[in-house]
N, C-alpha and C positions, 0 to 999 in steps of 0.2 A: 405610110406611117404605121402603122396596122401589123402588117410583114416586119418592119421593125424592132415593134413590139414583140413579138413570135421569139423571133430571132434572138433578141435579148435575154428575153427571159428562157428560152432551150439554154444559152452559155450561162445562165447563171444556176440555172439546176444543174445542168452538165459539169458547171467548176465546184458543185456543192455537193454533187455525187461524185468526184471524183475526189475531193479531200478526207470526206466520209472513208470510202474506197482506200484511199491510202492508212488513215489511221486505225480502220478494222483488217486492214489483211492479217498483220502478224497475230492478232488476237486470235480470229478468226482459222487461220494453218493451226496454230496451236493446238484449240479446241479439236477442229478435226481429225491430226492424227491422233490426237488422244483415242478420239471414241470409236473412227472408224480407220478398215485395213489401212495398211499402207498404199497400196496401189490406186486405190478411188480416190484417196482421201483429196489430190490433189485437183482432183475433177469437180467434187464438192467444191474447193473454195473459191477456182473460178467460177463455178454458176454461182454460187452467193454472191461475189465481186459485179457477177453483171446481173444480178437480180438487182442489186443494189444501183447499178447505176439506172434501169428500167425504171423501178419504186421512187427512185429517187427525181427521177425525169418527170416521168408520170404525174408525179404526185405536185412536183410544182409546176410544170406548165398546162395551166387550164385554159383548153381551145373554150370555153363556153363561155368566159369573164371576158375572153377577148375578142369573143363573136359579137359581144357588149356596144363594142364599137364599130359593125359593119351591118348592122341591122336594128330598124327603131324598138323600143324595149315596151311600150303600150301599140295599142293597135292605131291610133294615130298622133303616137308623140317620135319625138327624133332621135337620130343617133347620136350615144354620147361625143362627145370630143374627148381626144385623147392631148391633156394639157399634161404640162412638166409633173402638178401633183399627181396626178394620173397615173402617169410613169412611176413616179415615188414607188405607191399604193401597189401596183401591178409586179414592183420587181420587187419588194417588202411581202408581198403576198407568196410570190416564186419561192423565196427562199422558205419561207418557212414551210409553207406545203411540204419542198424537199425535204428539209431538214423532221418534218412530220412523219412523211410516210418511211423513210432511212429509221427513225429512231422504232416506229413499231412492226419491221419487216426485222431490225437485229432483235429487238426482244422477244419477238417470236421464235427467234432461231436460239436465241441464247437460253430461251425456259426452254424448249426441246432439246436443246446441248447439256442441259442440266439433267434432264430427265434422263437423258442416255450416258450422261457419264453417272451416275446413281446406277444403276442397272449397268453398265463396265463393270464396276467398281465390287459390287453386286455378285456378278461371278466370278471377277478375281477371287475375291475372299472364301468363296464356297470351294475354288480349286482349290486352294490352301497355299495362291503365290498374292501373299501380301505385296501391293502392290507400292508405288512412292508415296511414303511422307505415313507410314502405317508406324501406329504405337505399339510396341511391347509391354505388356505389363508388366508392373514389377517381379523379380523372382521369376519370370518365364525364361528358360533359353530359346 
């Protein structure tokens, strides 16, 4: 029952990193050829794609909640049982871990995508090739 559990909760961080996964790629490509070459750029967002799916695995299947239940937890009390609420608690606990460690592995990347598109942006302007979405002030040609 045990293995079960394991098993459960890997498919539910696995379908939680992979939705994540779906709805940051296009974000994600975007950012990246913005700030870096073209020819890396796309090596970049596979590894963030499968960083994401790691963090996001990672982070909701806890072997140590679930060791909970194959070894007694005081030095002479018992193992718990794994009842229905059990389960609840254990795959409620999966998702959100995922959905935790997903939301602060993108903000980490997205405050340093910020930082490096600032400093792009940065020496476009110092080249003198004003780059997308740049204002002219009035009376300039």
């Amino acid at each position: 029952m045990v293995i079960g559990l394991l098993g459960v909760t890997f498919l539910v961080a696995l379908a939680i990193s992979s939705l994540a996964a779906l709805l940051f790629t296009r974000p994600v490509r975007r950012i990246m050829d913005r700030i870096v070459p073209d020819r890396i750029s796309g090596a970049w967002v596979r590894y963030l794609i499968f960083a994401m799916y790691v963090v996001g695995i990672g982070g909701g299947v806890n072997v140590r909640q679930i060791d909970r239940y194959l070894s007694p937890q005081e030095p002479e009390g018992q193992v718990l049982q794994l009842t229905r609420e059990r389960w609840v608690v254990e795959i409620y606990s999966t998702a959100i871990g995922s959905l935790g460690a997903i939301t602060w592995m993108l903000l980490v990347f997205f405050v340093f995508a910020l930082i490096a598109y600032v400093v792009v942006r940065a020496f476009e302007v110092r080249r003198g090739g004003e780059g997308e979405g740049s204002v002219q002030a009035p009376g300039s040609s």
